[in-house]
C-alpha positions as CSV (number, residue, x, y, z in Angstrom):
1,X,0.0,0.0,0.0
2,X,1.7,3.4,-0.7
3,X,0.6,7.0,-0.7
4,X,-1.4,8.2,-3.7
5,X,-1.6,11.5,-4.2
6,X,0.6,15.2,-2.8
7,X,4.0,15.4,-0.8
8,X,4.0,12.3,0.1
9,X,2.8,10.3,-2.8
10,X,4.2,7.4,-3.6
11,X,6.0,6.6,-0.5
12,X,5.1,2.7,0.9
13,X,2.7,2.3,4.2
14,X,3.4,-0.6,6.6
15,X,0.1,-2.6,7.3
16,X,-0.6,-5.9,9.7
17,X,-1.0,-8.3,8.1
18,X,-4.0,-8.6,6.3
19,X,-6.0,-11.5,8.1
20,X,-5.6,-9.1,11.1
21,X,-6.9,-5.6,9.7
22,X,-8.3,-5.0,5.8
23,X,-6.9,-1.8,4.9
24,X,-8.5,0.5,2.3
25,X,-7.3,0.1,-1.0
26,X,-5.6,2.4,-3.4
27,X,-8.3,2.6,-6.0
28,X,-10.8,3.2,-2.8
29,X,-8.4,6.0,-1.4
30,X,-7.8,7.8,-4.7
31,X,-12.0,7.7,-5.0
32,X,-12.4,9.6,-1.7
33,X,-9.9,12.2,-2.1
34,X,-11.3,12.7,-5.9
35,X,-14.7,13.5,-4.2
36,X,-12.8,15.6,-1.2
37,X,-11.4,17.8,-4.0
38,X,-15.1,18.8,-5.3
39,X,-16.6,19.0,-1.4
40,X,-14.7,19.6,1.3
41,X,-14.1,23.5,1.6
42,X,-11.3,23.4,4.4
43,X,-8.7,20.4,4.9
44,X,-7.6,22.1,7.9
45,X,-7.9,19.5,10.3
46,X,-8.6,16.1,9.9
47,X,-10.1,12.9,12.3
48,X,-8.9,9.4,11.3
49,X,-11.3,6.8,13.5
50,X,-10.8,3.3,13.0
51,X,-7.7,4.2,11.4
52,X,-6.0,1.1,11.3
53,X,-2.6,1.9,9.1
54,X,-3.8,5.4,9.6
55,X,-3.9,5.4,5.4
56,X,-6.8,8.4,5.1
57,X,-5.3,10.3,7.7
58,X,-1.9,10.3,6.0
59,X,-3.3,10.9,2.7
60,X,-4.9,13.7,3.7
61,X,-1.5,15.2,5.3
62,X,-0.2,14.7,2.1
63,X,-2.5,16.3,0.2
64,X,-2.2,19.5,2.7
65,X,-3.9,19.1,6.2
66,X,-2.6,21.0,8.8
67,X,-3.6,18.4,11.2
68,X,-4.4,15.1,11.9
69,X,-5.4,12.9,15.0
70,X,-5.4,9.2,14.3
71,X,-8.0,6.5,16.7
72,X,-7.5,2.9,17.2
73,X,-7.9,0.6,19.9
74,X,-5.4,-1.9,18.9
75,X,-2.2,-1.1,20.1
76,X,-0.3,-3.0,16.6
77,X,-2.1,-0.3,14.7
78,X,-1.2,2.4,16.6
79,X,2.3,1.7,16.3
80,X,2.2,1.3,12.8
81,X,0.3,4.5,12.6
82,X,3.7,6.3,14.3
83,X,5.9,4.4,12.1
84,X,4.2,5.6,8.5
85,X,3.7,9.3,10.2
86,X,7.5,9.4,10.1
87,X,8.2,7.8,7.1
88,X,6.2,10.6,5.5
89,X,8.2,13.1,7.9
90,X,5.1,14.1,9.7
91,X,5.2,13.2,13.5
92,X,4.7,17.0,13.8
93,X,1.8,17.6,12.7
94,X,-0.5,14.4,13.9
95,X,-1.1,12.7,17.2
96,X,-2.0,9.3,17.9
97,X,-4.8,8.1,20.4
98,X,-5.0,4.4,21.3
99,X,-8.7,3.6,22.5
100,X,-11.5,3.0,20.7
101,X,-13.9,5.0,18.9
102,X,-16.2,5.5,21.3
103,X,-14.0,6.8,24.2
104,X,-12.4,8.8,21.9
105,X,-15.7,10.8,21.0
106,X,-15.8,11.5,24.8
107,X,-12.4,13.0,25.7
108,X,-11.4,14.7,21.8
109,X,-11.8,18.3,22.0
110,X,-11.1,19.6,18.5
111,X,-13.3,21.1,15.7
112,X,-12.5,18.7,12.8
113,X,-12.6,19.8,9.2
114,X,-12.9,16.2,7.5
115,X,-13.9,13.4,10.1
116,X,-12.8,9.7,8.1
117,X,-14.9,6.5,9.3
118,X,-13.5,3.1,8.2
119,X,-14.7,0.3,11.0
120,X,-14.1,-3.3,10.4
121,X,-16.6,-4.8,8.2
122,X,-17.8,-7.0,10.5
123,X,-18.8,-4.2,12.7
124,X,-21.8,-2.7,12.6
125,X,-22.0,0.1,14.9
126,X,-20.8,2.5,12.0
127,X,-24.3,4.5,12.5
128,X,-24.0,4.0,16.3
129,X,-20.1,6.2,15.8
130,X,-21.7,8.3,13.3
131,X,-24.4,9.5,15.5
132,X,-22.2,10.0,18.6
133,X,-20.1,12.1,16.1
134,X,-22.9,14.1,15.1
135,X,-23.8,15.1,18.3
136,X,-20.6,16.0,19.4
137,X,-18.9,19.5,19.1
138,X,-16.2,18.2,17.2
139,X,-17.2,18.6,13.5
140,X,-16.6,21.8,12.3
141,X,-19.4,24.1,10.7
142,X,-19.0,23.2,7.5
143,X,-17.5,18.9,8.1
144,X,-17.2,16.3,5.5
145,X,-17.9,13.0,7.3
146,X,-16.4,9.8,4.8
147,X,-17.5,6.6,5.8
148,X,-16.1,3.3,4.1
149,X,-18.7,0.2,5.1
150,X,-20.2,-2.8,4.0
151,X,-23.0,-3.1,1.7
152,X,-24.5,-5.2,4.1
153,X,-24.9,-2.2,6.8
154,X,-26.6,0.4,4.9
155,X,-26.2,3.9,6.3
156,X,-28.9,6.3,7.1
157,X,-29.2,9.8,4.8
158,X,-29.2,11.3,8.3
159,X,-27.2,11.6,11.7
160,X,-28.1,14.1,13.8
161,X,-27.3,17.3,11.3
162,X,-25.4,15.5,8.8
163,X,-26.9,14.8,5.3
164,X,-25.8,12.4,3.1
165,X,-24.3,14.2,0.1
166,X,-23.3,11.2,-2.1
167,X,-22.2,7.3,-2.0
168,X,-20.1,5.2,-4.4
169,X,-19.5,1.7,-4.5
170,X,-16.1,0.2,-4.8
171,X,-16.7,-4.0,-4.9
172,X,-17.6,-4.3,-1.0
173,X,-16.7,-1.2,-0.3
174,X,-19.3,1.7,-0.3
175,X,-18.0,4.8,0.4
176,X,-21.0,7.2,2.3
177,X,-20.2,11.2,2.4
178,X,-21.8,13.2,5.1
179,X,-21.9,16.9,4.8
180,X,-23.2,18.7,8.1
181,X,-25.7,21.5,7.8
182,X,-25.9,21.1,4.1
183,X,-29.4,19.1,3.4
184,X,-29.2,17.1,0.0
């Protein structure tokens, strides 16, 4: 797996190996940041949860974010997540929170520009995270939620504020964006 787009591009990720996590692919990656490009209005900061090899969140430093914070509860991942964060030279500008989603949503202070969602597909408490997300004050006024899930969990068109703005299907992989305060 490798970077695919700005400063960074190009540069190999380290994963676990792949019975343990399944990270997003390439092809999937390039698709969210292609629809990032046309929606998302400030890349300031960013939110990876379930980040696994922290892959979105380090895309989207690459592609410019000032900031990102990475959440996993498995402690492999987040070491993994430190390792790739300075291969791409970007320790600096990212930190690294080890528990899961839901404890995350408690503590987190931030106002997040572009909040990325990608649980394990055999979890289905996607809309459960998404709605704790929605009523938190962590997405920004203007947030782009992304959500990679299963086509056997189908999302709602609404959490709490935040509107589905458009999906895309990728094999097994649907990709779900969430705009808040911007009804379809």
């Amino acid at each position: 797996m490798w970077v695919t787009g700005g400063s960074a591009k190009g540069t190999r990720l380290k994963t676990l190996p792949r019975r343990s996590i399944r990270p997003t692919t390439s092809v999937v990656r390039h698709a969210i940041f292609s629809l990032l490009e046309n929606r998302a209005a400030d890349w300031g900061t960013v939110l990876d949860l379930y980040a696994g090899s922290g892959a979105l969140g380090i895309e989207a430093l690459s592609r410019g974010a000032g900031w990102a914070d990475f959440v996993d509860q498995r402690r492999s991942c987040c070491e993994i997540i430190r390792a790739n964060l300075a291969r791409i030279g970007e320790l600096h500008r990212a930190h690294v929170y080890c528990c899961s989603v839901s404890k995350a949503l408690s503590f987190l202070t931030g106002s997040y520009d572009i909040v990325f969602m990608d649980p394990p597909y055999s979890d289905s408490s996607a809309g459960t995270a998404l709605t704790g997300l929605a009523r938190s004050s962590l997405l920004a006024e203007d947030a782009t939620v992304v959500i990679c899930h299963a086509n056997r969990f189908a999302m709602s068109p609404e959490y709490d504020g935040i509107h589905l703005a458009t999906q895309r299907r990728h094999g097994d992989t649907h990709i779900s964006v969430y705009q808040k305060g911007v009804e379809p």
